[in-house]
C-alpha positions as CSV (number, residue, x, y, z in Angstrom):
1,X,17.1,18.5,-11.0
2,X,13.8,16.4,-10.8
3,X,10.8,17.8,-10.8
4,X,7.4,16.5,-9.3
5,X,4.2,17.5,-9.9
6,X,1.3,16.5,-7.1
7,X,-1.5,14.5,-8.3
8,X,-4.9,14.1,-6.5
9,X,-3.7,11.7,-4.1
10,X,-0.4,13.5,-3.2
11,X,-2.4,16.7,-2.4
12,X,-3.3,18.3,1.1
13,X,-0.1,17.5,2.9
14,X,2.4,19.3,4.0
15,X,5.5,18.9,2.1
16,X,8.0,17.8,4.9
17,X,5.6,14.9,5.3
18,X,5.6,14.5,1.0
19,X,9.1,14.2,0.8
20,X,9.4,12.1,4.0
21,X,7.7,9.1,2.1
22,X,9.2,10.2,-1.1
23,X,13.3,10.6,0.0
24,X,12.3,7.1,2.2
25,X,15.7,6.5,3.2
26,X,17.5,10.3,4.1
27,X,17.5,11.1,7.5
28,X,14.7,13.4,8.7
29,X,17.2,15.7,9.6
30,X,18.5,15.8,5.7
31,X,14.9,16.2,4.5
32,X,14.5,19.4,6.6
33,X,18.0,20.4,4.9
34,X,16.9,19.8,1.5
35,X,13.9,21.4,1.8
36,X,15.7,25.1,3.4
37,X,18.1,24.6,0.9
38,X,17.2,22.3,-2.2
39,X,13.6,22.2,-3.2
40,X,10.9,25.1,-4.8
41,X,7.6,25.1,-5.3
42,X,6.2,26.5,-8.2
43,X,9.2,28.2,-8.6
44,X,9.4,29.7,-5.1
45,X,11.5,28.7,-2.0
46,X,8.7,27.7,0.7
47,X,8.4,26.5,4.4
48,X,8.2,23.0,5.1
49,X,4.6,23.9,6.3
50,X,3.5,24.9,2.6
51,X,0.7,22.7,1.6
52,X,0.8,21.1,-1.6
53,X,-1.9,21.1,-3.8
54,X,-3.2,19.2,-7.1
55,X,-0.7,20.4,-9.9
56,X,2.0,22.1,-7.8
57,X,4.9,21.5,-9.6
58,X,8.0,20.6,-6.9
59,X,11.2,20.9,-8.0
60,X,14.2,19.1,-6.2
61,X,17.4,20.6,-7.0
62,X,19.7,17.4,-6.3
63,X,22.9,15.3,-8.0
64,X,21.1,12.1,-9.7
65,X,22.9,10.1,-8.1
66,X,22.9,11.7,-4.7
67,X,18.4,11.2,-5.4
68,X,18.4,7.7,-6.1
69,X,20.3,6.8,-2.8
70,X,17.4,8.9,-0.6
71,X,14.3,8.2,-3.2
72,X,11.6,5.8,-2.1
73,X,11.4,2.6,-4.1
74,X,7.8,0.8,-5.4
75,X,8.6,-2.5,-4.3
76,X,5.8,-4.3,-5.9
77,X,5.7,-7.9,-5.1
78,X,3.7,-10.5,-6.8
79,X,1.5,-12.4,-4.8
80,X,0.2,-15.9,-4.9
81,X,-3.3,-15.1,-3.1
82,X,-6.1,-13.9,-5.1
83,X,-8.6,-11.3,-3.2
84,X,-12.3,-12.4,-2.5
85,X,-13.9,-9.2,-2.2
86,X,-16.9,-8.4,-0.6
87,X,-17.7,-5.0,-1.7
88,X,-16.0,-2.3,-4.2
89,X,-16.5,0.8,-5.7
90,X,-14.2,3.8,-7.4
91,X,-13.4,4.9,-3.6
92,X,-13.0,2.0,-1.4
93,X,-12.4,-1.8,-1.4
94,X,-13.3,-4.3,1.4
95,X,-12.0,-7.4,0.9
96,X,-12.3,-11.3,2.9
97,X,-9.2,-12.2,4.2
98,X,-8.7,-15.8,5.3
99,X,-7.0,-17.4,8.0
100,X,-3.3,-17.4,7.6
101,X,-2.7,-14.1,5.7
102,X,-1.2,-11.2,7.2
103,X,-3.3,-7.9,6.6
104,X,-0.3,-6.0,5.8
105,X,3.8,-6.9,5.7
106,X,6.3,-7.5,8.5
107,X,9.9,-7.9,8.9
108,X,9.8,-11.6,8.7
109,X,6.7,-11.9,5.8
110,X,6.6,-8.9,3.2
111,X,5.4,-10.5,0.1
112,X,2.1,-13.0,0.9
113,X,-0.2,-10.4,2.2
114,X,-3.5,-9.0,2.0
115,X,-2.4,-5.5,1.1
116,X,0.1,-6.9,-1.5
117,X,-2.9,-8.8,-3.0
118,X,-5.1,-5.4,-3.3
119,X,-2.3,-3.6,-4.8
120,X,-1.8,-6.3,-7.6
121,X,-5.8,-6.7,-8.2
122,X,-5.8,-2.6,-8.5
123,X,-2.7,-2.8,-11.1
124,X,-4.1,-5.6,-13.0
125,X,-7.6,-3.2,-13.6
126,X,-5.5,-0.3,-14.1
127,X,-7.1,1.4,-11.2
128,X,-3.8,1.6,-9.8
129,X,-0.7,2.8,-11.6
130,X,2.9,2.5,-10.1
131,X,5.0,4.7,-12.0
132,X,2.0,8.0,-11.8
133,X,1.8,7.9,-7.9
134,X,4.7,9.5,-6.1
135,X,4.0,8.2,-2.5
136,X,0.3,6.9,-2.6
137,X,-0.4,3.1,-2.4
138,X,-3.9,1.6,-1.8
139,X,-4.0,0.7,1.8
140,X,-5.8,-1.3,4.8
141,X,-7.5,1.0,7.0
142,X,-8.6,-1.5,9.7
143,X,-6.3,-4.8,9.8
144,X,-7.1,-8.1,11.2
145,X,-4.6,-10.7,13.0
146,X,-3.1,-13.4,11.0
147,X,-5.5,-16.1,12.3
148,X,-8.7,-13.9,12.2
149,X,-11.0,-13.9,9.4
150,X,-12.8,-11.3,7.3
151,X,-13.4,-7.8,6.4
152,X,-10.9,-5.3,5.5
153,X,-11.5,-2.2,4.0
154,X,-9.0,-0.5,1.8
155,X,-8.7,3.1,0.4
156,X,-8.3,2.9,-3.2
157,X,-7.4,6.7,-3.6
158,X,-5.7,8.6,-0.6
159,X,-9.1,11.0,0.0
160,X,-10.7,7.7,0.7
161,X,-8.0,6.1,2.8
162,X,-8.1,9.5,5.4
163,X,-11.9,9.1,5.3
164,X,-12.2,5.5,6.5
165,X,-9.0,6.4,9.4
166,X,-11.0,9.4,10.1
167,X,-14.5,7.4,10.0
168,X,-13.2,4.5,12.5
169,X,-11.9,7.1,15.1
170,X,-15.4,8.5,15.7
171,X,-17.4,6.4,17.5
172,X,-20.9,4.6,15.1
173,X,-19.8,5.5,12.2
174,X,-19.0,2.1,11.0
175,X,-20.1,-0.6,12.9
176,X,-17.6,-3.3,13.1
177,X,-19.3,-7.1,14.4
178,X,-18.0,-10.1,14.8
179,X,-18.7,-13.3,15.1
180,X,-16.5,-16.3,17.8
181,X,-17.3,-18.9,19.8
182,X,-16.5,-18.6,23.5
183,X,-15.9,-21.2,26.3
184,X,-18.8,-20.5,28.9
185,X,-22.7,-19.7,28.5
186,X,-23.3,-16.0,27.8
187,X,-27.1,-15.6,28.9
188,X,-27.3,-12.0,28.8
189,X,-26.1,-8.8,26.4
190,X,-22.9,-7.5,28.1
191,X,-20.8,-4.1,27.5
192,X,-17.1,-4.6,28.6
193,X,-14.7,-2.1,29.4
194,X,-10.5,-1.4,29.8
195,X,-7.7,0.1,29.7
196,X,-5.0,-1.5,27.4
197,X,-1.5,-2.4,28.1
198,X,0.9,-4.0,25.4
199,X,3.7,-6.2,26.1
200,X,6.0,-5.6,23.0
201,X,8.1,-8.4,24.0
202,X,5.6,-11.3,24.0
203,X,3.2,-9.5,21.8
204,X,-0.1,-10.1,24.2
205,X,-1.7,-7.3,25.7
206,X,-3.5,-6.8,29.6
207,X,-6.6,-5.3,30.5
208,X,-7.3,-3.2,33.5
209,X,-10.1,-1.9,35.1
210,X,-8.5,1.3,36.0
211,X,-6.1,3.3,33.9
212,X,-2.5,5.1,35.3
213,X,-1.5,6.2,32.0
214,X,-4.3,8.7,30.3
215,X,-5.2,5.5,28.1
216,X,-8.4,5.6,26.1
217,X,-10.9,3.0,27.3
218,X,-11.8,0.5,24.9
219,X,-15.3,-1.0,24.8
220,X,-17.0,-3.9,23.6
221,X,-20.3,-4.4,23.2
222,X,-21.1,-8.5,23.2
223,X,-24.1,-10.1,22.2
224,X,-24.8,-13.6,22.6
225,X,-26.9,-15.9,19.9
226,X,-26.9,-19.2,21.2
227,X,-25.7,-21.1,24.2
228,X,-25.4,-25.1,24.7
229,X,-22.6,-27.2,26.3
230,X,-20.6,-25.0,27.9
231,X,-19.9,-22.9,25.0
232,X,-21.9,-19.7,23.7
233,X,-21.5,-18.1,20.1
234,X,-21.5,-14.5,20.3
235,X,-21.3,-11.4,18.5
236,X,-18.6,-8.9,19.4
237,X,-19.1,-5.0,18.3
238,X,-15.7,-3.1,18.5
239,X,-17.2,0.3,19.6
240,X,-13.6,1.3,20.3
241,X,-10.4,-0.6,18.7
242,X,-7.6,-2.4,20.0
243,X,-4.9,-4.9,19.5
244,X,-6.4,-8.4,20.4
245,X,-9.3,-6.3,21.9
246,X,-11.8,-9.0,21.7
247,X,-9.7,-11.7,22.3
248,X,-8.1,-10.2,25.5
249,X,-11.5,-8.5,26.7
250,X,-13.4,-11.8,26.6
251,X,-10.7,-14.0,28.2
252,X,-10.5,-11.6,31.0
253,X,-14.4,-11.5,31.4
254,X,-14.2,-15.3,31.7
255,X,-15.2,-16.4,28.7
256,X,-12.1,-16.8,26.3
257,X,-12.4,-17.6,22.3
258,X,-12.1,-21.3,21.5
259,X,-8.7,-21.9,19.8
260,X,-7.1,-18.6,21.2
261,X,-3.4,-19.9,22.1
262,X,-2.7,-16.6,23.6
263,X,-5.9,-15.9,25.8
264,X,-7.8,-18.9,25.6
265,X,-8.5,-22.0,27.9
266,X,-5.8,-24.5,27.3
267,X,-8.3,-27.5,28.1
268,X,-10.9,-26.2,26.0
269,X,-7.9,-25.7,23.1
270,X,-6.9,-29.2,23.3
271,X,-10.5,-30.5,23.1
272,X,-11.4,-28.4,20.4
273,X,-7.8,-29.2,18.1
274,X,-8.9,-33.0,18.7
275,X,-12.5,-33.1,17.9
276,X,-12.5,-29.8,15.2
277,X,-7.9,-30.1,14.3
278,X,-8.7,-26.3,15.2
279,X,-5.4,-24.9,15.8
280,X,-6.2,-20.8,15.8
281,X,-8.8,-18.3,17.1
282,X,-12.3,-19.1,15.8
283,X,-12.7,-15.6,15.0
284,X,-14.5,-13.4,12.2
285,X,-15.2,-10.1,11.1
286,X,-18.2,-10.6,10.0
287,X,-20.3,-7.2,8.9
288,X,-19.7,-3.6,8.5
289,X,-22.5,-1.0,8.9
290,X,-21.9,2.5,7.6
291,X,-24.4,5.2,9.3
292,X,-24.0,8.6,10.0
293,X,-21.6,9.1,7.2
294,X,-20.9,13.1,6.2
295,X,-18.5,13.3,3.2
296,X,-17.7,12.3,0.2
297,X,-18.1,9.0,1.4
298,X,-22.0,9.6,2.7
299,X,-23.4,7.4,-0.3
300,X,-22.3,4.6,1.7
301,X,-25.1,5.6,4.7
302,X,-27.5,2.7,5.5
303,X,-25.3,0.1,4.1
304,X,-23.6,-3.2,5.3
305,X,-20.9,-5.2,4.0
306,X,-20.9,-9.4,5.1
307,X,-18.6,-11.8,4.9
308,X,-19.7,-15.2,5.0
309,X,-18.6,-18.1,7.2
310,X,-15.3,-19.6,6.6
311,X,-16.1,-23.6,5.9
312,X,-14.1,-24.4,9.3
313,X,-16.4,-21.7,11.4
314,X,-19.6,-22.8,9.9
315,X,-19.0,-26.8,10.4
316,X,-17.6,-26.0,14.4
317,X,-21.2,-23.7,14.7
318,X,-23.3,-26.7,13.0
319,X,-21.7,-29.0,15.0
320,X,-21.7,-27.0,18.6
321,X,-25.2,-25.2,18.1
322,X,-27.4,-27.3,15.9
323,X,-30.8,-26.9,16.2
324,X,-30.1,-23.9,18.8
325,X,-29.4,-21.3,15.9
């Protein structure tokens, strides 16, 4: 028999979805078995609806052996990259990710990566403990592409992760701005609108003016700052978030985000790799703005969070807009 008992971040959840992330690799299927046939709460058989609270005490009624083939793992890799961080407190983290670093891991990259980083910061201040948290690890809430620059926010605790997911779903309650450089002259404040579809395959996405599919419109609101050459630098407000939103939204607006290999001019690309050796999206999330904030994470009303310019953003906007900004 082990027995488990729920910390603060292991509480409010149902228990099917506790020992999903806790027996990672059983079938869900064997989870549902264990739980009708191998598992009490405080002493009492329960339905995989039961909500667990702080101090419940579960106990799994299993071989050893049989536990450690079907128990989740901590796989906590070292990283190389330090974290730059922006802003922290004892709830939340937002941290500056540079260009190259994946927010989170992948099939192909699971060690080098933003979220690794955190996680090894957090250990290192003993903020965050392996071996006490069952299933909770600090986490991204928003992520940016590999190429994109900037601010991340991370739950340290697991109230504070749901908060920030919660937060980003409802519309102004944190502002998200960024700042690109577009080929074209924006002259005038635009809001754009679409309907999403992703290509899984190529990993690229289309936006369409109507939708066939009950899809949630994404919006963009687009500011521009300065104009000069054929080129504008803008700031782009995610009021509703996709994959490659403002990439793709841009690009089929007309004016596509220097560097963008995906969505962008291939001209303009070539230009800007020979005079600039830019290679990626000239893209940055450059400010959050928290407002409107009920919760236990209202003390952050009225603030922002910025991220300054990457050295290769700020010499292309010297170079492209002096004088104009």
């Amino acid at each position: 028999m082990e027995t488990i008992i729920i910390n603060k971040n292991e509480e409010n959840q149902r228990l099917d979805r506790f020992l999903k992330k806790y027996l990672r690799n059983a079938p869900l299927s064997h989870v549902y078995k264990i739980i009708r046939k191998d598992v009490k709460v405080n002493g009492k058989r329960v339905k995989e609806d039961y909500v667990l609270m702080a101090l419940d005490r579960v106990d799994l009624y299993i071989k050893e052996e049989d536990l450690a083939q079907v128990k989740s793992r901590k796989d906590i890799r070292e990283t190389k990259t330090g974290v730059s961080i922006a802003y922290e407190d004892e709830n939340i983290l937002i941290a500056i990710k540079p260009k190259g670093l994946l927010t989170h891991g992948t099939a192909l990259e699971k060690k080098e990566t933003l979220a690794n980083s955190v996680i090894n910061y957090l250990i290192q201040k003993e903020e965050y403990v392996p071996r006490i948290e069952k299933t909770f690890s600090p986490a991204p809430a928003n992520r940016l592409d590999r190429n994109t620059t900037g601010l991340v926010m991370f739950g340290k605790n697991a109230e504070a992760l749901r908060e920030l997911n919660r937060l980003l779903k409802e519309r102004g309650k944190i502002r998200r701005i960024y700042l690109t450089v577009v080929k074209g002259e924006m002259k005038e404040e635009r809001t754009l609108t679409g309907y999403f579809s992703n290509d899984e395959r190529r990993n690229v996405v289309s936006v369409s003016k109507r939708d066939g599919a009950n899809r949630e419109e994404a919006i963009l609101k687009v500011t521009p700052l300065a104009c000069n050459k054929g080129f504008s630098l803008v700031e782009a407000e995610l009021v509703s978030g996709r994959t490659h939103q403002i990439r793709a939204q841009l690009s089929k607006e007309g004016f596509p985000v220097i560097g963008d290999i995906k969505y962008g001019d291939l001209k303009v690309n070539r230009d800007m790799k020979n005079t600039f050796s830019l290679q990626d999206q000239l893209l940055h999330s450059r400010r959050l703005e928290f407002q409107g904030i009920e919760g236990s994470l209202s003390y952050l009303n009225g603030n922002a969070v910025l991220a300054p310019l990457p050295m290769e953003f700020q010499e292309i906007k010297e170079k492209l807009f002096k004088d104009k900004v």
